[in-house]
C-alpha positions in Angstrom: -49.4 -31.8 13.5 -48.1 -33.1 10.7 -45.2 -30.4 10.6 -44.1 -31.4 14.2 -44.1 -35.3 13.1 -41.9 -34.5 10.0 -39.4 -32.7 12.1 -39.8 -35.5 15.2 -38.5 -37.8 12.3 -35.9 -35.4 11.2 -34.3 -35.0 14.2 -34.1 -38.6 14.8 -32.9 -39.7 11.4 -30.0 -36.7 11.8 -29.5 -37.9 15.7 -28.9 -41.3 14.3 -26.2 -40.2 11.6 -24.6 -38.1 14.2 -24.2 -41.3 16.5 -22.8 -43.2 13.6 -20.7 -40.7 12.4 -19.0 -40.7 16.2 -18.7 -44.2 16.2 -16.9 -44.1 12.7 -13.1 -44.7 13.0 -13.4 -42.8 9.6 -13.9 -39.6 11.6 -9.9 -37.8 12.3 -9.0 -37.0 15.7 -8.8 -33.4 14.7 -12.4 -33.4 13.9 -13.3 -35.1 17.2 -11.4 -32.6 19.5 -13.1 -29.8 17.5 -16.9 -31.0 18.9 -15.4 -32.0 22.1 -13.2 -29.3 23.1 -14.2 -26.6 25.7 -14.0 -23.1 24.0 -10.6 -21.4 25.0 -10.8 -19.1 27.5 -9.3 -15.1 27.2 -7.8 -13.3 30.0 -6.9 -9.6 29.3 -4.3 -8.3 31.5 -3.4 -4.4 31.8 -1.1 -3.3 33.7 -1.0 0.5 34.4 2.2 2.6 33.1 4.0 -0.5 32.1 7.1 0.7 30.1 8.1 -1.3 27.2 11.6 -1.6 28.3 10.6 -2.2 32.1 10.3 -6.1 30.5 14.1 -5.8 30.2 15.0 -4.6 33.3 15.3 -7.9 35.3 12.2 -7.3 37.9 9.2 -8.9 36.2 10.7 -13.0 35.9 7.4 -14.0 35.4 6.1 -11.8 32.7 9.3 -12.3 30.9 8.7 -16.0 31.5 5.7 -15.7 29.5 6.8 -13.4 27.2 9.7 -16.8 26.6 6.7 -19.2 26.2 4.7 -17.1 24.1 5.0 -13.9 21.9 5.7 -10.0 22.5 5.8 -7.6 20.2 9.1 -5.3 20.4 6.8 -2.5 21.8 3.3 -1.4 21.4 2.3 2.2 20.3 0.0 3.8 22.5 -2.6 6.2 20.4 -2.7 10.8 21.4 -2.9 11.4 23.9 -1.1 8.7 25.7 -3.3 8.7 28.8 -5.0 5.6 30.4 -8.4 6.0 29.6 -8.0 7.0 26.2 -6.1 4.1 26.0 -7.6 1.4 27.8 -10.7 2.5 25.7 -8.8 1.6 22.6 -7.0 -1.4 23.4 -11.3 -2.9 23.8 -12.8 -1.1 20.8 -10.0 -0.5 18.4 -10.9 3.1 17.4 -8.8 6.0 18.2 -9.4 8.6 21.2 -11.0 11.3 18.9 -13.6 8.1 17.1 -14.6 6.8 20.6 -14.9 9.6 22.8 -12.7 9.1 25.6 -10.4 12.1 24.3 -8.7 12.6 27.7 -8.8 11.6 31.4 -10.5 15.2 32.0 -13.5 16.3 29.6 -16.2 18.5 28.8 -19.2 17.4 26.9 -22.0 20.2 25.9 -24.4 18.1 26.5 -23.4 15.5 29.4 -20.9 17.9 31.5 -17.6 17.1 32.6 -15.6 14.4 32.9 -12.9 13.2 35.5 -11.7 10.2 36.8 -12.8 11.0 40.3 -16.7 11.7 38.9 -18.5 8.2 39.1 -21.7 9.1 38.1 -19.1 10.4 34.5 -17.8 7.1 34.7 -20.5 5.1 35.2 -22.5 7.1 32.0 -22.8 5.0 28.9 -23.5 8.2 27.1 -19.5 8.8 27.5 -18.4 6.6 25.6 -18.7 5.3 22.0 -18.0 2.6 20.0 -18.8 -1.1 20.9 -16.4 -2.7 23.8 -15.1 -5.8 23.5 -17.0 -7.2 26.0 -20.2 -5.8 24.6 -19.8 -7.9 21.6 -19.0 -11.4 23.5 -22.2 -10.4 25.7 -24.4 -10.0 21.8 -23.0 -13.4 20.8 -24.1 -14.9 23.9 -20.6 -15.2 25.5 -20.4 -14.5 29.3 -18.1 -12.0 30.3 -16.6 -10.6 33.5 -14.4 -7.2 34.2 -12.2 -6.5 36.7 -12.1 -2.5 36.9 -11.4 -2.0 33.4 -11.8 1.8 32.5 -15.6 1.5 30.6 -16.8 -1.3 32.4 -18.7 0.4 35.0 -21.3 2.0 32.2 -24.0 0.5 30.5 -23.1 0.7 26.8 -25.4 0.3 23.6 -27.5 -1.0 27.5 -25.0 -3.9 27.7 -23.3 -4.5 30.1 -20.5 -7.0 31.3 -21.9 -9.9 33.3 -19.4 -9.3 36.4 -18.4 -6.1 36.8 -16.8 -4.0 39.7 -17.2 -0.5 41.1 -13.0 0.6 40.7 -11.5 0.1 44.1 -7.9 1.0 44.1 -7.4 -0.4 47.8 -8.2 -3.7 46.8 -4.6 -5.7 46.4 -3.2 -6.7 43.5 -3.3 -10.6 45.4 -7.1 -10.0 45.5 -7.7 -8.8 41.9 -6.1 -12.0 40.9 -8.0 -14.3 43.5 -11.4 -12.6 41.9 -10.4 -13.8 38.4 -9.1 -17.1 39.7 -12.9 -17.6 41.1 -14.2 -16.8 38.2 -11.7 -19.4 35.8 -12.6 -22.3 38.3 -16.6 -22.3 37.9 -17.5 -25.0 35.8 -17.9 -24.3 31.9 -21.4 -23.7 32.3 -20.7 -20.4 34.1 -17.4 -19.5 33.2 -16.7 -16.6 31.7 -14.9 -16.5 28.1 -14.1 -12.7 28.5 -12.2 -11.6 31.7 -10.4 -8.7 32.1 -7.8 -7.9 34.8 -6.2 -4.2 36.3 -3.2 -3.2 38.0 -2.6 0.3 38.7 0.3 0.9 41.5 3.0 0.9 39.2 1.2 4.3 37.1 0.8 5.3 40.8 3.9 4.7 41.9 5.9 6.1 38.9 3.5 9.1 39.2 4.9 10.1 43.0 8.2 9.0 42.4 9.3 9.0 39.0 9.3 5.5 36.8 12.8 4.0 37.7 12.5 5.2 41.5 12.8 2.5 44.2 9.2 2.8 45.0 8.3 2.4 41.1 10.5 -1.0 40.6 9.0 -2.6 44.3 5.7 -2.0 42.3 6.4 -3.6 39.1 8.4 -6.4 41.5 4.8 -6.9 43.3 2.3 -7.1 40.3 5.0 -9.8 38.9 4.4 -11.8 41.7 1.1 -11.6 41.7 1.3 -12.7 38.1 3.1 -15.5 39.1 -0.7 -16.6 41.6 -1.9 -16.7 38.6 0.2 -18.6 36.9 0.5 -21.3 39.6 -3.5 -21.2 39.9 -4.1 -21.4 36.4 -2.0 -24.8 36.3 -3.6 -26.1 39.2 -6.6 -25.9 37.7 -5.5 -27.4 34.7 -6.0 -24.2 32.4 -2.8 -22.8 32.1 -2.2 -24.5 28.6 -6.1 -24.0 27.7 -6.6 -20.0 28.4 -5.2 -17.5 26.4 -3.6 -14.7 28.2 -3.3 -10.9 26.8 -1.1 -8.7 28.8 -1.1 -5.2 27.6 -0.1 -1.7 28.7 -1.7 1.7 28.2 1.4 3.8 28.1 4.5 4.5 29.6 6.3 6.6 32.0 8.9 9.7 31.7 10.8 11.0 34.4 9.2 15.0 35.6 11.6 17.0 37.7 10.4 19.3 40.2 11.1 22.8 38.3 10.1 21.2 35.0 6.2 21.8 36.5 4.5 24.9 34.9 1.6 26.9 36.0 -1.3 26.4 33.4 -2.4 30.5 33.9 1.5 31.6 32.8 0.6 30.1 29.2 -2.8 31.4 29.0 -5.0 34.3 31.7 -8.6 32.8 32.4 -10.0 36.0 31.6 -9.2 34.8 27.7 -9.3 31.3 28.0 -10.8 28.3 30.7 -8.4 25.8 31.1 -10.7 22.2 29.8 -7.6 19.5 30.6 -4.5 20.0 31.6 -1.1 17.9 32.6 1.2 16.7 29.3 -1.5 17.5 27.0 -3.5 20.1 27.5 -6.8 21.7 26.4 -7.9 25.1 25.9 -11.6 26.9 25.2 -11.4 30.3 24.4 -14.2 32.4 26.4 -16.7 34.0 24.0 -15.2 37.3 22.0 -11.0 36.1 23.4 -10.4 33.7 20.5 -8.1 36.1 18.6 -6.4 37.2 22.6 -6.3 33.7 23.6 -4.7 32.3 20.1 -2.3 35.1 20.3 -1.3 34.0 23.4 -1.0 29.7 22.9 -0.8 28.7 19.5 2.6 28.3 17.9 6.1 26.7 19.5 7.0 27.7 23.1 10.2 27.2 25.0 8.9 24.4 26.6 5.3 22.8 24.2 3.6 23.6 21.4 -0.5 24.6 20.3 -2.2 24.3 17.3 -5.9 25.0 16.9 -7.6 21.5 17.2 -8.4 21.1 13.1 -4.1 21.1 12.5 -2.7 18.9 14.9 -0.3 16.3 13.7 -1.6 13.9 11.5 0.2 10.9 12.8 -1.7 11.9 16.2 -5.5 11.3 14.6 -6.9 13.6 16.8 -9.1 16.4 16.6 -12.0 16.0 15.3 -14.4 14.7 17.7 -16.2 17.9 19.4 -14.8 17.0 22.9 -11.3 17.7 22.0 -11.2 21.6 23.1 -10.4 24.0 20.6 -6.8 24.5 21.2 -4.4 21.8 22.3 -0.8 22.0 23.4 1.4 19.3 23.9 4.1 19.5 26.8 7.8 18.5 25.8 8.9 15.4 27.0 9.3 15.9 30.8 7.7 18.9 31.2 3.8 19.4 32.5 1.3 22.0 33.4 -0.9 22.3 36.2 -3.5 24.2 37.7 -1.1 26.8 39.9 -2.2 25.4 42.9 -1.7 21.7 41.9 1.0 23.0 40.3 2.4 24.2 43.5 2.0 21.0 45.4 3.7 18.6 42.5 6.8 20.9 42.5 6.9 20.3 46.4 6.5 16.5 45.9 10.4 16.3 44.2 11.1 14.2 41.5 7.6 12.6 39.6 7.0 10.6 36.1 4.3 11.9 33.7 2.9 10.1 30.6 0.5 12.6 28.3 3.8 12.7 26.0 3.5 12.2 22.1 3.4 8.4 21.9 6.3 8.4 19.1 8.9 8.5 21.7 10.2 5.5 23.4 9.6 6.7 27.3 5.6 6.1 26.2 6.1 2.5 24.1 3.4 0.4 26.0 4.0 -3.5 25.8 2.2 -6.4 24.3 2.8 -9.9 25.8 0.2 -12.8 24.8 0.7 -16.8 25.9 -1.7 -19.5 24.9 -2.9 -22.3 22.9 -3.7 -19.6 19.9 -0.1 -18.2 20.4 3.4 -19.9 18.4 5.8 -19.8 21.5 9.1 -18.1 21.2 8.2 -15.5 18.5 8.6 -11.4 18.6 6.6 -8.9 16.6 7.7 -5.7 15.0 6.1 -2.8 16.9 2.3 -3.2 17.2 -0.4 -0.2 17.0 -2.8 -0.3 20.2 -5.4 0.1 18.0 -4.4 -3.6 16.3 -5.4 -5.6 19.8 -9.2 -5.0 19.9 -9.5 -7.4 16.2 -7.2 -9.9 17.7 -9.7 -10.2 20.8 -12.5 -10.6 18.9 -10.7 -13.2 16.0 -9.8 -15.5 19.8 -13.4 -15.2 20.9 -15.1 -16.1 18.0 -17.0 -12.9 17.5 -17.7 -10.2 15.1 -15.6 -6.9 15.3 -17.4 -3.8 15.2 -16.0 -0.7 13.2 -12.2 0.0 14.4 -9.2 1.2 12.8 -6.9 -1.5 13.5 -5.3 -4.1 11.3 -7.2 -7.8 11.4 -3.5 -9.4 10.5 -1.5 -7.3 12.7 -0.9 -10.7 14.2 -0.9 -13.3 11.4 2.8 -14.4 11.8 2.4 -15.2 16.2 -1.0 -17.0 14.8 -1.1 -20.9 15.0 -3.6 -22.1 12.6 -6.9 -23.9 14.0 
């Protein structure tokens, strides 16, 4: 009893000095807006296949409007192999492909399967992937968060998940995806998420069918602008426009594929010596018991049109190869060249002219983009290249929030900083 009256009089002897201190014209006006100041908002935008140079090319006014009244970075570097979930798993954890897990679109896992990007109950397993998301973090520290298809956001992970999340629904419009998030910035503070995410994926799709500076591919890039620009007229109707702070980022970019630049994946290696574990720009290769020496003999050195190495001496710029998903042997296509499954093969080569990305993310045909506009942002400023890995400890320095192990820089982004 006592104990309860001594804190009953503590808390109203600190109540009182709290009162008098917010009376006090001795407190600064800095101070004041510090306590009275909603937390700022984050709104990470991807946009699927976005080439760096695509921000140059006159058909996205709006992100280069932002890019104007906030900062960009010259390009971003995507991490090997430049695929979007790979990538997309990055950009929210900061750790390379081979640290988190998600070493390619396709997998195999010993012990959990395969993986695809058409296999929802794979996509949808935690056990997939590693390493702590961004939004599992906010969602420890008791921030809510909210996910608009983000590759990872469908699976529980360390049994966390987002607070909002959505099944991947690629019919749903780009006009709608931005409505959703709108909903979700209007709710009062009380329920509004600090973490949202945002996804747009028909310009990949679109550069996929029919190449990355087709008609089709531009008309893409022209539509997700303008649905950027909803955004930006419903954030500033709502007030929040100069009180969120928006990420847009990339996961790759696009290179032109013609038609008879389209391998089949059995003239490099028969199945009889080797099963084929991914294939496209970068490809994976498991030799079948007692064909290791038959199916090395066969892939592993430089070929007219890629290159293998056993998984232990790939590149070292490409950190990748030692997580036990990658496959034993992995070849790399030359830029504009892929390799396909002879009967998918069979079907692209019919389809014409197509864009790829799997490509080593060195050249400039896979630079992904970096564009960020907000209150924590100095307007008008442009980085030096930026590493992909580098964007996971700038999300968690807005929030607020401890990072978990990565492998980016924490100061990558000192110099577009404006101090608190």
């Amino acid at each position: 009893m006592h104990c309860r009256l001594r804190s009953a009089a503590l808390a109203a002897t600190l109540a009182f000095f709290v009162t008098a201190c917010a009376s006090s014209g001795h407190r600064s006006a800095s101070a004041t807006a510090a306590v009275q100041a909603p937390p700022v908002p984050v709104l990470l935008v991807s946009i699927d296949g976005f080439r760096a140079d695509y921000l140059d090319a006159g058909l996205a006014p709006q992100l280069r409007r932002w890019a104007n009244e906030g900062v960009r970075a010259q390009w971003m570097t995507s991490s090997y192999p430049s695929l979007t979930f790979p990538n997309h798993y990055t950009l929210v954890t900061g750790l390379r492909p081979d640290r988190h897990g998600i070493v390619h679109n396709t997998m195999w896992d010993e012990s959990l399967g395969g993986f695809a990007l058409s296999k929802r109950e794979a996509v949808g397993n935690g056990a997939w992937w590693q390493g702590e998301p961004v939004w599992v973090g906010a969602e420890k520290a008791g921030l809510r968060t909210a996910t608009m298809f983000w590759p990872g956001s469908e699976a529980e992970i360390q049994g966390v998940r987002p607070q909002r999340w959505q099944p991947y629904d690629g019919a749903v419009g780009n006009e709608a995806r931005v409505d959703t998030v709108l909903g979700w910035l209007s709710e009062p503070e009380a329920t509004r998420p600090r973490l949202s995410t945002l996804y747009f994926d028909r310009l990949d799709k679109a550069g996929h069918e029919h190449g990355p500076d087709s008609p089709e591919a531009h008309q893409a890039l022209r539509d997700i602008d303008a649905a950027l620009g909803k955004l930006h007229d419903g954030l500033a109707e709502r007030g929040l426009l100069d009180r969120i702070n928006v990420v847009v980022v990339s996961d790759h970019g696009m290179a032109p594929v013609p038609a008879n630049q389209v391998l089949d994946a059995e003239s490099m290696v028969g199945p009889d010596d080797a099963r084929l574990v991914a294939s496209g720009e970068s490809l994976g290769f498991e030799p079948l018991p007692g064909r290791q020496a038959a199916a090395e003999a066969r892939l592993l050195g430089r070929h007219a049109h890629y290159q293998c190495w056993r998984k232990q001496a790939l590149p070292a710029q490409w950190h990748y190869g030692r997580h036990a998903r990658v496959p034993s042997i992995v070849c790399q296509m030359d830029e504009g060249w892929s390799a396909r499954p002879r009967a998918y093969a069979e079907k692209r080569r019919q389809m014409g002219l197509g864009g790829a990305h799997g490509f080593d993310p060195a050249l400039p045909s896979m630079r992904a983009t970096f564009i960020a506009r907000g209150p924590a942002f100095a307007p008008g400023r442009v980085l030096p290249p930026v590493d992909n890995v580098d964007v996971y400890p700038l999300l968690t320095r807005l929030l607020g929030i401890p990072a978990a192990p990565h492998d980016g820089r924490a100061d990558a982004f000192d110099a577009v900083l404006v101090a608190p």
